[in-house]
PDB file with one MODEL, atoms N, CA, C and O in Angstrom:
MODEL        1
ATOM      1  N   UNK A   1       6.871   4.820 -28.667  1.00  0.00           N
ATOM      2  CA  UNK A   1       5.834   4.670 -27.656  1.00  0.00           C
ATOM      3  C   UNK A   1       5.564   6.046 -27.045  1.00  0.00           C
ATOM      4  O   UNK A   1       6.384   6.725 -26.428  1.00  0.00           O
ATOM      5  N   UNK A   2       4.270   6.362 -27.314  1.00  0.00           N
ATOM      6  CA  UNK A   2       3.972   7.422 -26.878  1.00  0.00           C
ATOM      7  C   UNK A   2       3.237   7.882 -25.127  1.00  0.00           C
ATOM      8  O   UNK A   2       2.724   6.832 -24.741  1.00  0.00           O
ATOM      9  N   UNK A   3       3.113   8.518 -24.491  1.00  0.00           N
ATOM     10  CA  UNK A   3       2.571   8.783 -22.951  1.00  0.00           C
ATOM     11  C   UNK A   3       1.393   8.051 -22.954  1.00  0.00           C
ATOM     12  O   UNK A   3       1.192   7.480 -21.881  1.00  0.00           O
ATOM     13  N   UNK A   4       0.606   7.891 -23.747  1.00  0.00           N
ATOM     14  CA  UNK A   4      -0.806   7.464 -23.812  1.00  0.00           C
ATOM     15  C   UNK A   4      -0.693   5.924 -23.400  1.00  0.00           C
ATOM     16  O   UNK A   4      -0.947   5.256 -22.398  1.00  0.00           O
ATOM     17  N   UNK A   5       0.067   5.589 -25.309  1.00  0.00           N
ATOM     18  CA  UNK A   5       0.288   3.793 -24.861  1.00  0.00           C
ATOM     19  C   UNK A   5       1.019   3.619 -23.913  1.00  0.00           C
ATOM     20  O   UNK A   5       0.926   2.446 -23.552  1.00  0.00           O
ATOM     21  N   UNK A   6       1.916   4.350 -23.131  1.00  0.00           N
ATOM     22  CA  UNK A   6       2.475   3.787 -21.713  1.00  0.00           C
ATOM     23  C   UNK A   6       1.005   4.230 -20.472  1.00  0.00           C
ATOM     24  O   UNK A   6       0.623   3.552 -19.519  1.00  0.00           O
ATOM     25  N   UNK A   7       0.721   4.934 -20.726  1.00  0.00           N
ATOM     26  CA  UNK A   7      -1.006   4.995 -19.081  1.00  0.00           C
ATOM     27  C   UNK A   7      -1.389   4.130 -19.846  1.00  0.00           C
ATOM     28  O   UNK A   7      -1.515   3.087 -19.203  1.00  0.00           O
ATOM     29  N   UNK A   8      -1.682   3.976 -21.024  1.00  0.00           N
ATOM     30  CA  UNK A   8      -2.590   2.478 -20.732  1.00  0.00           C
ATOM     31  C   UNK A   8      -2.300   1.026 -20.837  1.00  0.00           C
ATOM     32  O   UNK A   8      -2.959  -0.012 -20.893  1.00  0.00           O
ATOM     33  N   UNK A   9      -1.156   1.342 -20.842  1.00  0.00           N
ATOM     34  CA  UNK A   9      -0.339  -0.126 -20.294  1.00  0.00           C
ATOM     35  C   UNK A   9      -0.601  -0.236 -18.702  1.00  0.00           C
ATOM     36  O   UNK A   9      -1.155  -1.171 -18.124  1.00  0.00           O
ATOM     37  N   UNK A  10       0.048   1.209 -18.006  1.00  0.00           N
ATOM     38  CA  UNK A  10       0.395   1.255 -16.528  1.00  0.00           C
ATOM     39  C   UNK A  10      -1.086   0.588 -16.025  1.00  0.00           C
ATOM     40  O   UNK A  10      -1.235  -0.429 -15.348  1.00  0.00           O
ATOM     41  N   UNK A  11      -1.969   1.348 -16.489  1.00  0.00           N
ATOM     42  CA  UNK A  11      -3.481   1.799 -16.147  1.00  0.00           C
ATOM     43  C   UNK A  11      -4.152   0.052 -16.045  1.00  0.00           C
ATOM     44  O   UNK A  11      -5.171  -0.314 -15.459  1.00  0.00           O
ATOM     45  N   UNK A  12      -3.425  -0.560 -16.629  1.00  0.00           N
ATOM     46  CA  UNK A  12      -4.546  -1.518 -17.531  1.00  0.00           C
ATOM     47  C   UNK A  12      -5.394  -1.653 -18.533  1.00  0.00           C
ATOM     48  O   UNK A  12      -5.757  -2.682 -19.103  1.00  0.00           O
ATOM     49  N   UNK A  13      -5.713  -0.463 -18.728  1.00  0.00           N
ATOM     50  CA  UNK A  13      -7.172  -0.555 -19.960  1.00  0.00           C
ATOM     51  C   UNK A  13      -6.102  -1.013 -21.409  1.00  0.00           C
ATOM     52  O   UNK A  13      -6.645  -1.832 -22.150  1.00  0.00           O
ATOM     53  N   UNK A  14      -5.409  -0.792 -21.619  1.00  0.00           N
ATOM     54  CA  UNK A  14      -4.691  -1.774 -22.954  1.00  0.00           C
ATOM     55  C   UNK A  14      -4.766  -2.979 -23.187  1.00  0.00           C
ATOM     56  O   UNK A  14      -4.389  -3.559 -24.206  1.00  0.00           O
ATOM     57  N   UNK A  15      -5.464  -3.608 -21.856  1.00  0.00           N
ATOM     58  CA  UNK A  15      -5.129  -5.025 -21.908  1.00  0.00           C
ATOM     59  C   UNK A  15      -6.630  -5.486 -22.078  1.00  0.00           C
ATOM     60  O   UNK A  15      -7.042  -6.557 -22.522  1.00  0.00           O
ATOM     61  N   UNK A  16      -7.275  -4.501 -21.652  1.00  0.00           N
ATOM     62  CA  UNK A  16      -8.842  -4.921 -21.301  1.00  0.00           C
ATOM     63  C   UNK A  16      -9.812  -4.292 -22.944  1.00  0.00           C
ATOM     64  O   UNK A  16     -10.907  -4.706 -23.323  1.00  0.00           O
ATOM     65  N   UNK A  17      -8.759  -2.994 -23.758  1.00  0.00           N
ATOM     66  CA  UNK A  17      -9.533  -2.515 -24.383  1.00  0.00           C
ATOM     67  C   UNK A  17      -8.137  -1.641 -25.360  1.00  0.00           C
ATOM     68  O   UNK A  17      -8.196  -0.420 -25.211  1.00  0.00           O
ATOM     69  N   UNK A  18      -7.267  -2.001 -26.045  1.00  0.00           N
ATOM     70  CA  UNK A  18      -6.572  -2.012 -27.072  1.00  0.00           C
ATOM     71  C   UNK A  18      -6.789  -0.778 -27.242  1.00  0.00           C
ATOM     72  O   UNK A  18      -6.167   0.059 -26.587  1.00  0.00           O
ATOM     73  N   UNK A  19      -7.737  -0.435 -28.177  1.00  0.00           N
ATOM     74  CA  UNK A  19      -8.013   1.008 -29.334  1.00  0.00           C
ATOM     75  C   UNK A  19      -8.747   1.583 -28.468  1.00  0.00           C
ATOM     76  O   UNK A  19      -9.876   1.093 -28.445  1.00  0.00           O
ATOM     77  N   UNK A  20      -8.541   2.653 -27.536  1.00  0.00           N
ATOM     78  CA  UNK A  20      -9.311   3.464 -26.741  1.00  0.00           C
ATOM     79  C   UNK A  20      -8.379   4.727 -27.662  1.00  0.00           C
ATOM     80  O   UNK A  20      -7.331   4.634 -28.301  1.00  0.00           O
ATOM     81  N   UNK A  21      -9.084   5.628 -27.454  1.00  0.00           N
ATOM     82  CA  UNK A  21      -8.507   7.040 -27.954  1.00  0.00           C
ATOM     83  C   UNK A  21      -8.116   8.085 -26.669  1.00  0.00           C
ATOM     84  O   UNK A  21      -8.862   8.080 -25.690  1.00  0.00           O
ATOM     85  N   UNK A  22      -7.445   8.591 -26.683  1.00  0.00           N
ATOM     86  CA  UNK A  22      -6.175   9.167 -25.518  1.00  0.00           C
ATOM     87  C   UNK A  22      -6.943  10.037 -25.102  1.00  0.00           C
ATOM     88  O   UNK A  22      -6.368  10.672 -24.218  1.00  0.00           O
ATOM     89  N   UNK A  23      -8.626  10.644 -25.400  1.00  0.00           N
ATOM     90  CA  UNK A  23      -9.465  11.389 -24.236  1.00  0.00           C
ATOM     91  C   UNK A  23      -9.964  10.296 -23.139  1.00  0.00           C
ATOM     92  O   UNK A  23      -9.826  10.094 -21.933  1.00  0.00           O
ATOM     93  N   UNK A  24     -10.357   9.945 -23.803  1.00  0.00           N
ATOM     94  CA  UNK A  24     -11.551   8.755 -23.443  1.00  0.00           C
ATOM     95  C   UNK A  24     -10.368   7.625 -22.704  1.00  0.00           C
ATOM     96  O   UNK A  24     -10.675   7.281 -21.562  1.00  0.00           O
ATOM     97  N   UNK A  25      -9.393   7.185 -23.124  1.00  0.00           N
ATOM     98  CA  UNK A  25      -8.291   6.830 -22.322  1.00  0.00           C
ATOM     99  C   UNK A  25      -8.074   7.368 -20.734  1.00  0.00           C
ATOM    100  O   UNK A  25      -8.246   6.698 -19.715  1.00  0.00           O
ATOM    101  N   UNK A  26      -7.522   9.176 -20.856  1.00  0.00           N
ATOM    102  CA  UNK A  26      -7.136   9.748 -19.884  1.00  0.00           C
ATOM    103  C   UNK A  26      -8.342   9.659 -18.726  1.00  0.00           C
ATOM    104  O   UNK A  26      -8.148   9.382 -17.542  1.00  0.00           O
ATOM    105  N   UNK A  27      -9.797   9.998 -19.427  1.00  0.00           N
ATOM    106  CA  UNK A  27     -10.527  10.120 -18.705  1.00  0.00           C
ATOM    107  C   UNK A  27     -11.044   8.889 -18.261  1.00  0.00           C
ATOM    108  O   UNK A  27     -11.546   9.065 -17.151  1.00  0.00           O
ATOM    109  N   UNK A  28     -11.154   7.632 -18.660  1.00  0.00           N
ATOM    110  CA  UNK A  28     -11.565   6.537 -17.350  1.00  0.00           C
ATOM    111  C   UNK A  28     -10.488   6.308 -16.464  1.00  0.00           C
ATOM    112  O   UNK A  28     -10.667   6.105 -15.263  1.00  0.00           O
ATOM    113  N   UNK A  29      -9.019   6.341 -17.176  1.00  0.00           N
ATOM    114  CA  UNK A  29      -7.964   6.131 -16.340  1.00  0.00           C
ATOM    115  C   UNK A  29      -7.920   6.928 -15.016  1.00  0.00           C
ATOM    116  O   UNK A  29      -7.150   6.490 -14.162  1.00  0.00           O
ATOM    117  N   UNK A  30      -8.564   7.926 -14.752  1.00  0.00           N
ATOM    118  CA  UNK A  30      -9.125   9.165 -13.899  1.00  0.00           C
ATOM    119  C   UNK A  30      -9.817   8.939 -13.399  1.00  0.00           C
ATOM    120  O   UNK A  30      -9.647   9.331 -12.245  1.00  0.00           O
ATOM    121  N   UNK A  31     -10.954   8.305 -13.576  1.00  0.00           N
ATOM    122  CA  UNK A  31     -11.895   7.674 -12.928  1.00  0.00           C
ATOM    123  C   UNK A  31     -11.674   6.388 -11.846  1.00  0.00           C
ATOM    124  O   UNK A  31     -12.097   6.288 -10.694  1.00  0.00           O
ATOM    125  N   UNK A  32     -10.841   5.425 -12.653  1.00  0.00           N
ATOM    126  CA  UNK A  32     -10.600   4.041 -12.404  1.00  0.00           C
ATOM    127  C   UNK A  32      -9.881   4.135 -10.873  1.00  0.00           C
ATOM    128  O   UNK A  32     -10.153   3.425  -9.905  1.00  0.00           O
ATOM    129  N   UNK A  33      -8.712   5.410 -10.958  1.00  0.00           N
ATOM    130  CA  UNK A  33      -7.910   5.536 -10.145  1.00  0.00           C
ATOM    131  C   UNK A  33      -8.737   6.165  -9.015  1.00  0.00           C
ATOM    132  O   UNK A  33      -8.648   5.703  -7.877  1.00  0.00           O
ATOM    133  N   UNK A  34      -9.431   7.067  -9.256  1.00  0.00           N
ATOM    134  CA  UNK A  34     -10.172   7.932  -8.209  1.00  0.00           C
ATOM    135  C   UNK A  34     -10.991   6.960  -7.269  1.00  0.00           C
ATOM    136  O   UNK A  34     -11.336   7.199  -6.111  1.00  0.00           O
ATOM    137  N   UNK A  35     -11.286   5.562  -8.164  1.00  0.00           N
ATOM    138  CA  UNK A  35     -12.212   4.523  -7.768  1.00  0.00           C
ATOM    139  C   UNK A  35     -11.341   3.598  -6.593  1.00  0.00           C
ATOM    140  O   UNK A  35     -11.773   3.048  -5.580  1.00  0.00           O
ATOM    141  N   UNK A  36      -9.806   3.660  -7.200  1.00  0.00           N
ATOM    142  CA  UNK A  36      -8.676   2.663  -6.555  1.00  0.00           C
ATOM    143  C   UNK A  36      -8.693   3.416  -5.584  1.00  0.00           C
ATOM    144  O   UNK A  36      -9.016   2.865  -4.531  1.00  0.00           O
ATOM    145  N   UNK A  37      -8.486   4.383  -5.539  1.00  0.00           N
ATOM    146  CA  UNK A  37      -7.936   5.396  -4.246  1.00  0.00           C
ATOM    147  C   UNK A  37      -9.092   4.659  -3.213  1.00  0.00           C
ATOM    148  O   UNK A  37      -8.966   3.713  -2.436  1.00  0.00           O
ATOM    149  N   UNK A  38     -10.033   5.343  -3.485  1.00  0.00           N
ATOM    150  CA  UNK A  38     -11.221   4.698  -2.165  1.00  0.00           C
ATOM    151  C   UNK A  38     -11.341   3.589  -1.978  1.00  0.00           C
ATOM    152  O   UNK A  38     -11.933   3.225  -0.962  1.00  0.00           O
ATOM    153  N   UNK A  39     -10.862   2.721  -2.821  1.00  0.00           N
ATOM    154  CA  UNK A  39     -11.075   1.234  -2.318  1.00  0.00           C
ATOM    155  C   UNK A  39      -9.563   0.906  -1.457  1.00  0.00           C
ATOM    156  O   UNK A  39      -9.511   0.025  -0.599  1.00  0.00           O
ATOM    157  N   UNK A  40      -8.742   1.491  -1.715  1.00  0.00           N
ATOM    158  CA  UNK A  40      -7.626   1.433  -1.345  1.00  0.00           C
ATOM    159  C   UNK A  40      -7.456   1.963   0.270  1.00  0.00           C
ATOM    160  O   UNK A  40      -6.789   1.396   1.136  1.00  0.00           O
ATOM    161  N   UNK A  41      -8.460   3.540   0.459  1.00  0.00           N
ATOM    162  CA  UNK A  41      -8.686   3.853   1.479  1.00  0.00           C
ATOM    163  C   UNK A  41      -9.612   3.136   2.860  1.00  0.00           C
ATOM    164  O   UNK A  41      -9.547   3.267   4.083  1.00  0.00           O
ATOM    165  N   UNK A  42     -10.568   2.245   1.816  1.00  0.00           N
ATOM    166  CA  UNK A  42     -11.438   1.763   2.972  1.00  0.00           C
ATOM    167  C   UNK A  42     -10.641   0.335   3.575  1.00  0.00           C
ATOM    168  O   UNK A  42     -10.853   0.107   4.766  1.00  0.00           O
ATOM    169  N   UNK A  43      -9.804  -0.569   2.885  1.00  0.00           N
ATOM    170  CA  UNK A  43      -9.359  -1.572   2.369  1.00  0.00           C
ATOM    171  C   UNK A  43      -8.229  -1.096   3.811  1.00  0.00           C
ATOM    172  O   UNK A  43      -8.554  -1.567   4.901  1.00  0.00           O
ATOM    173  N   UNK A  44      -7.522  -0.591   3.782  1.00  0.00           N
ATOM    174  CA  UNK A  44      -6.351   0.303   4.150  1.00  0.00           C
ATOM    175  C   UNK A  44      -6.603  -0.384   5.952  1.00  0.00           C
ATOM    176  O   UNK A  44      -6.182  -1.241   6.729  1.00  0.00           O
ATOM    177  N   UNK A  45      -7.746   0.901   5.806  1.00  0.00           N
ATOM    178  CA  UNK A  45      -8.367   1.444   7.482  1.00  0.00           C
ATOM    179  C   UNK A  45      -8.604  -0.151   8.036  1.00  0.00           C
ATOM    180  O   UNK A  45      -8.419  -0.536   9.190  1.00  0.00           O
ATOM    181  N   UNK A  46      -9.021  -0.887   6.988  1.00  0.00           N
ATOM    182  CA  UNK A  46      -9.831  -2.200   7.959  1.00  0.00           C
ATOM    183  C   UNK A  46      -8.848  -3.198   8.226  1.00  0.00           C
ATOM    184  O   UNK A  46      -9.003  -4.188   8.941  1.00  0.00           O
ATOM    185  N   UNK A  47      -7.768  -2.845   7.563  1.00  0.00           N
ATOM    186  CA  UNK A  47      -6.445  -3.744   7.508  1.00  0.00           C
ATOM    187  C   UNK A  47      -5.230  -3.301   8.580  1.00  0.00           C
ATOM    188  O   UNK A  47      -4.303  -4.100   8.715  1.00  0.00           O
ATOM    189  N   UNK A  48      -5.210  -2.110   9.307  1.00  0.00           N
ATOM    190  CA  UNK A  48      -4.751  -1.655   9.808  1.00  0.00           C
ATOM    191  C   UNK A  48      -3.376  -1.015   9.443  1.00  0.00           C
ATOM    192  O   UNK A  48      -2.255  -1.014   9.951  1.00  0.00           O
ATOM    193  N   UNK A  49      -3.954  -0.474   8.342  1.00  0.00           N
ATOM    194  CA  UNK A  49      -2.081   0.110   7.356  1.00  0.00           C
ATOM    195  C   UNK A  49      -3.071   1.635   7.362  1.00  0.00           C
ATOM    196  O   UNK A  49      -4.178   1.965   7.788  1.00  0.00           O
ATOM    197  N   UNK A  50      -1.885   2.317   6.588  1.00  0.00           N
ATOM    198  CA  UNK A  50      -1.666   3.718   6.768  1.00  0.00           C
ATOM    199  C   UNK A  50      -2.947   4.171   5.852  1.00  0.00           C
ATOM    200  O   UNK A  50      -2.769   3.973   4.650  1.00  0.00           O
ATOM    201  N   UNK A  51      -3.920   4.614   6.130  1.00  0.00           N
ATOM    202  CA  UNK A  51      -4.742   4.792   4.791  1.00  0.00           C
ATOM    203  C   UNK A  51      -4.942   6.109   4.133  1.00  0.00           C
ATOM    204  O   UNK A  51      -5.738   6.296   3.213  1.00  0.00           O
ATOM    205  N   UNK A  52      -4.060   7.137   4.734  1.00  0.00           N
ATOM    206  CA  UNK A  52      -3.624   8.150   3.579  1.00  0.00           C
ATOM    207  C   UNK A  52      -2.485   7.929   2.563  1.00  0.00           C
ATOM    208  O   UNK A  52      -2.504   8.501   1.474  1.00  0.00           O
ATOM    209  N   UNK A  53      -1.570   7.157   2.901  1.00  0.00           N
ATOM    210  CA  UNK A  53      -0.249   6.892   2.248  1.00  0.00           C
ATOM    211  C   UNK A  53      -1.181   5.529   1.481  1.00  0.00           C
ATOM    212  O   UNK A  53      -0.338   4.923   0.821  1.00  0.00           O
ATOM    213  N   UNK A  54      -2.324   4.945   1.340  1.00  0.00           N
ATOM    214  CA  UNK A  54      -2.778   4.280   0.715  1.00  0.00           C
ATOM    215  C   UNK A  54      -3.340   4.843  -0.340  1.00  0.00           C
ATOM    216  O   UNK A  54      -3.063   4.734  -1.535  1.00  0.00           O
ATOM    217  N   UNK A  55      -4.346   5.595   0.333  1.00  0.00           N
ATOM    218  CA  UNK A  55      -5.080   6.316  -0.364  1.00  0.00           C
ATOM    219  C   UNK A  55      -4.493   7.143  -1.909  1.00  0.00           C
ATOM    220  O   UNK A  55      -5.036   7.289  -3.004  1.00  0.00           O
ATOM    221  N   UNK A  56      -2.721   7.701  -1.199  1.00  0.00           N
ATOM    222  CA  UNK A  56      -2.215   8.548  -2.025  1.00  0.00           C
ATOM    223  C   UNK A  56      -1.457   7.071  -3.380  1.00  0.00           C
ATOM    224  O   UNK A  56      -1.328   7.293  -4.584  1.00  0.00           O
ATOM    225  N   UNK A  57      -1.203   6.118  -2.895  1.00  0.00           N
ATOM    226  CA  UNK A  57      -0.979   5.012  -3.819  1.00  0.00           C
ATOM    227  C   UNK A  57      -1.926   4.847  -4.557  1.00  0.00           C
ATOM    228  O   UNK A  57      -1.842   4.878  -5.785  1.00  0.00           O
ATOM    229  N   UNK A  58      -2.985   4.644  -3.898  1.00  0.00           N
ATOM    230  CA  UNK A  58      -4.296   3.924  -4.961  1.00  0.00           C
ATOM    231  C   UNK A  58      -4.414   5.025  -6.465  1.00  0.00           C
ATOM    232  O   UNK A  58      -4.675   4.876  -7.659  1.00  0.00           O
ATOM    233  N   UNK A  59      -4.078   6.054  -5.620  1.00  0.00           N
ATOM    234  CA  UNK A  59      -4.839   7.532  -6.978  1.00  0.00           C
ATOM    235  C   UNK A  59      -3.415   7.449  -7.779  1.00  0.00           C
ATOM    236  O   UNK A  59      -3.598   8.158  -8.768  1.00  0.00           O
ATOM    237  N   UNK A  60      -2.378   7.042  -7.819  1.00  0.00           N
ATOM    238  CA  UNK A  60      -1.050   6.916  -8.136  1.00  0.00           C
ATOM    239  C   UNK A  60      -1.256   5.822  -9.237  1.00  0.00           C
ATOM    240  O   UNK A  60      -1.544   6.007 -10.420  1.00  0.00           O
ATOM    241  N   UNK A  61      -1.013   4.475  -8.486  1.00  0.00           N
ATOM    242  CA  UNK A  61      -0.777   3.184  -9.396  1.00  0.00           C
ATOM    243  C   UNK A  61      -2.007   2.476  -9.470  1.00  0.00           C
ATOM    244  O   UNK A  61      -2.028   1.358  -9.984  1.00  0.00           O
ATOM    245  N   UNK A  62      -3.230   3.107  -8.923  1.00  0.00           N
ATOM    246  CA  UNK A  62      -4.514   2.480  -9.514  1.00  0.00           C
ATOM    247  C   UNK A  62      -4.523   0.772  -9.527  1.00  0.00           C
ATOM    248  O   UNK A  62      -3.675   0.343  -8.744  1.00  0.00           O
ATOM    249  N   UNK A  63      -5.104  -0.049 -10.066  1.00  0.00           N
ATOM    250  CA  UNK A  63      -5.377  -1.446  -9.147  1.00  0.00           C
ATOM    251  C   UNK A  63      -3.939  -1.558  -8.986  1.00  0.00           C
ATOM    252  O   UNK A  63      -3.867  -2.155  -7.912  1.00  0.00           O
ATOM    253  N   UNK A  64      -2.535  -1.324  -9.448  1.00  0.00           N
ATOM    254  CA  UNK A  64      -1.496  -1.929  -9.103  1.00  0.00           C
ATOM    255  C   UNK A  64      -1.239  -1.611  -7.466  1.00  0.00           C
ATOM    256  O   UNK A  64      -0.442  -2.248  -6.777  1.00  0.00           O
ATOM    257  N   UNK A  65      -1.910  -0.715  -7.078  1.00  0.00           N
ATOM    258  CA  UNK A  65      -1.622  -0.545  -5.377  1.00  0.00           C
ATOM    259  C   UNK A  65      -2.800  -1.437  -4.800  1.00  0.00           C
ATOM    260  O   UNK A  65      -2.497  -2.105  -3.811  1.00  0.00           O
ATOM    261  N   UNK A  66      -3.995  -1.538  -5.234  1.00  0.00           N
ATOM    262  CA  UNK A  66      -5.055  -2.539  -4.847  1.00  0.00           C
ATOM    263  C   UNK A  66      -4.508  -3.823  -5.007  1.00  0.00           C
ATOM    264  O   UNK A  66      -4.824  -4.515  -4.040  1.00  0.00           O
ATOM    265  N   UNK A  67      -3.849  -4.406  -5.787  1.00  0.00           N
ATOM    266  CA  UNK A  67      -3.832  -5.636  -5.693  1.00  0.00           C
ATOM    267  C   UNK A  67      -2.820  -5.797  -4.847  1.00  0.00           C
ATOM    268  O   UNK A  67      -3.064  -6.817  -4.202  1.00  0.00           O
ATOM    269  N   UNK A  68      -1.497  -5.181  -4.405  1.00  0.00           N
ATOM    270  CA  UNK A  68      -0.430  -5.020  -3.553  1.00  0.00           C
ATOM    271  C   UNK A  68      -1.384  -5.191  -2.234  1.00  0.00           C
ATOM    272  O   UNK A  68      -1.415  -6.306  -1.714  1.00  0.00           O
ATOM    273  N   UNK A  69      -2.040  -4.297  -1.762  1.00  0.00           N
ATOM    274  CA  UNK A  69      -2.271  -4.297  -0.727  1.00  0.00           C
ATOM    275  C   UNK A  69      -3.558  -5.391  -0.379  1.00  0.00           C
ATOM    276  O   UNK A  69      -3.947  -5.642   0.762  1.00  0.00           O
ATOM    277  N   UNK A  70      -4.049  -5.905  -1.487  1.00  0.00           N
ATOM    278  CA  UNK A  70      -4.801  -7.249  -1.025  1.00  0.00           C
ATOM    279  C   UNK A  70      -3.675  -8.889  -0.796  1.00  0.00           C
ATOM    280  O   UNK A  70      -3.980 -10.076  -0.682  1.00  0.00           O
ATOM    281  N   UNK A  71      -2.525  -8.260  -0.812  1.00  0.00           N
ATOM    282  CA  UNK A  71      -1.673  -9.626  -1.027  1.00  0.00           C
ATOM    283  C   UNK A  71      -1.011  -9.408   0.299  1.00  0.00           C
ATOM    284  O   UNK A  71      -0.373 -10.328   0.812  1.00  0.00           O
ATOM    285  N   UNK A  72      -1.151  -7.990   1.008  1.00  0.00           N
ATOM    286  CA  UNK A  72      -0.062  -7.736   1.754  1.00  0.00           C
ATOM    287  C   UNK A  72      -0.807  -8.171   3.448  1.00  0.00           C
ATOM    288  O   UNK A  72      -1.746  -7.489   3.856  1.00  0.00           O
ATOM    289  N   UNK A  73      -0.409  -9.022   4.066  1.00  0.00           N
ATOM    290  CA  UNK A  73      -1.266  -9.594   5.675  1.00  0.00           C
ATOM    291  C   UNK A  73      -1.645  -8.348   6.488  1.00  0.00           C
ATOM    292  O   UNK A  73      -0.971  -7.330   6.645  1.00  0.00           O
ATOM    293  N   UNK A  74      -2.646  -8.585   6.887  1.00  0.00           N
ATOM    294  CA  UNK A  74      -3.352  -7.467   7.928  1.00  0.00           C
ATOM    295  C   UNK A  74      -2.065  -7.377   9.284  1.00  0.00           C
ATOM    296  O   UNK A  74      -1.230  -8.227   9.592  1.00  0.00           O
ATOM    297  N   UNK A  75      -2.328  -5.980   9.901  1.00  0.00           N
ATOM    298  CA  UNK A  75      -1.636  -5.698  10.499  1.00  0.00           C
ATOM    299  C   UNK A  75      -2.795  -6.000  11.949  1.00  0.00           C
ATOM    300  O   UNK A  75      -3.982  -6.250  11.738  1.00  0.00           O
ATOM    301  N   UNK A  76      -2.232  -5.926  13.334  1.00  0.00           N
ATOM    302  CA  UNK A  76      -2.682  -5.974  14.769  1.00  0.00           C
ATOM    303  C   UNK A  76      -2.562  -4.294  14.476  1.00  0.00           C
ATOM    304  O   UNK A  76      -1.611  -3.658  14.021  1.00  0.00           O
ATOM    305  N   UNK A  77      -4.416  -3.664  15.088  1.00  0.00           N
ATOM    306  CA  UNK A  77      -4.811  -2.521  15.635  1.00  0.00           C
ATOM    307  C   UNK A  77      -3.676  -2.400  17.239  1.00  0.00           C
ATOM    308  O   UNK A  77      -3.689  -3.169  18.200  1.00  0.00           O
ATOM    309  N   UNK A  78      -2.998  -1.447  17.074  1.00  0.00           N
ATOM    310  CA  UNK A  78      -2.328  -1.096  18.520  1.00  0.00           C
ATOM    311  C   UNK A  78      -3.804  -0.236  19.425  1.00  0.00           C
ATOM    312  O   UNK A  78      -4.586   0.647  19.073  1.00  0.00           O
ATOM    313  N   UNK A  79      -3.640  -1.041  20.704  1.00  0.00           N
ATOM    314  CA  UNK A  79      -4.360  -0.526  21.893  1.00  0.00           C
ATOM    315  C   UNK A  79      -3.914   0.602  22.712  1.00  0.00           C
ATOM    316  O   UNK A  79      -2.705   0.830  22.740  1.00  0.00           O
ATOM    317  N   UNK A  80      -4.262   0.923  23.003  1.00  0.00           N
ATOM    318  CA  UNK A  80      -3.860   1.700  24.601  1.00  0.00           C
ATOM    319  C   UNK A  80      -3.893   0.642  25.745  1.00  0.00           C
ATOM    320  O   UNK A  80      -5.005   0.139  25.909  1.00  0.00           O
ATOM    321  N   UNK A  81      -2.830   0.170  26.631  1.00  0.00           N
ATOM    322  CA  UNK A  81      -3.396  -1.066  27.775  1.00  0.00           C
ATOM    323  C   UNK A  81      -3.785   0.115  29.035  1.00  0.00           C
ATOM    324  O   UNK A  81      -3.398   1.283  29.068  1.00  0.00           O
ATOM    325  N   UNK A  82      -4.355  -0.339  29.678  1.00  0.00           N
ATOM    326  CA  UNK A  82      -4.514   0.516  30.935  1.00  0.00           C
ATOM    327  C   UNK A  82      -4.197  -0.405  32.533  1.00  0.00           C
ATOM    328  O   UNK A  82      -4.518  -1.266  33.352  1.00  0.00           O
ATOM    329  N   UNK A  83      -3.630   0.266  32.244  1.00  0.00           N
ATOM    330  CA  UNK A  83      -2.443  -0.370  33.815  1.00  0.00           C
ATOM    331  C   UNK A  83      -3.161   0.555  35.094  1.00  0.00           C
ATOM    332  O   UNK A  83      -2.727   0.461  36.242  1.00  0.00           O
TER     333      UNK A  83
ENDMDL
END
């Protein structure tokens, strides 16, 4: 098993698309993730979790951090009270 067939296991596209060739592989896998990251980032902010340490997941494990963090319960925005 070579680096390729393991990103596109990690990646997903193996499952979605078998015989991709390891440019054309690397490069949507690059894309896909760049795509996770921001969805991961906006997703993040509205949920009230960390959305750089998201952000840096999404570009990492690509939908595997998207789907984590759609499973994971929204957090309570902390206030300032004013006494």
């Amino acid at each position: 098993m070579d680096l390729t067939t393991i990103l596109g296991y990690l990646s997903g596209l193996y499952f979605i698309t078998p015989d991709l060739d390891s440019v054309t592989l690397l490069r949507t896998t690059a894309l896909v993730h760049a795509i996770d990251a921001l969805l991961c980032s906006l997703i993040a902010s509205q949920r009230g979790r960390n959305q750089q340490a998201w952000t840096v997941a999404g570009l990492l494990l690509g939908i595997w951090a998207l789907g984590i963090l759609f499973l994971l319960p929204s957090r309570e925005k902390k206030t300032a009270s004013k006494n």
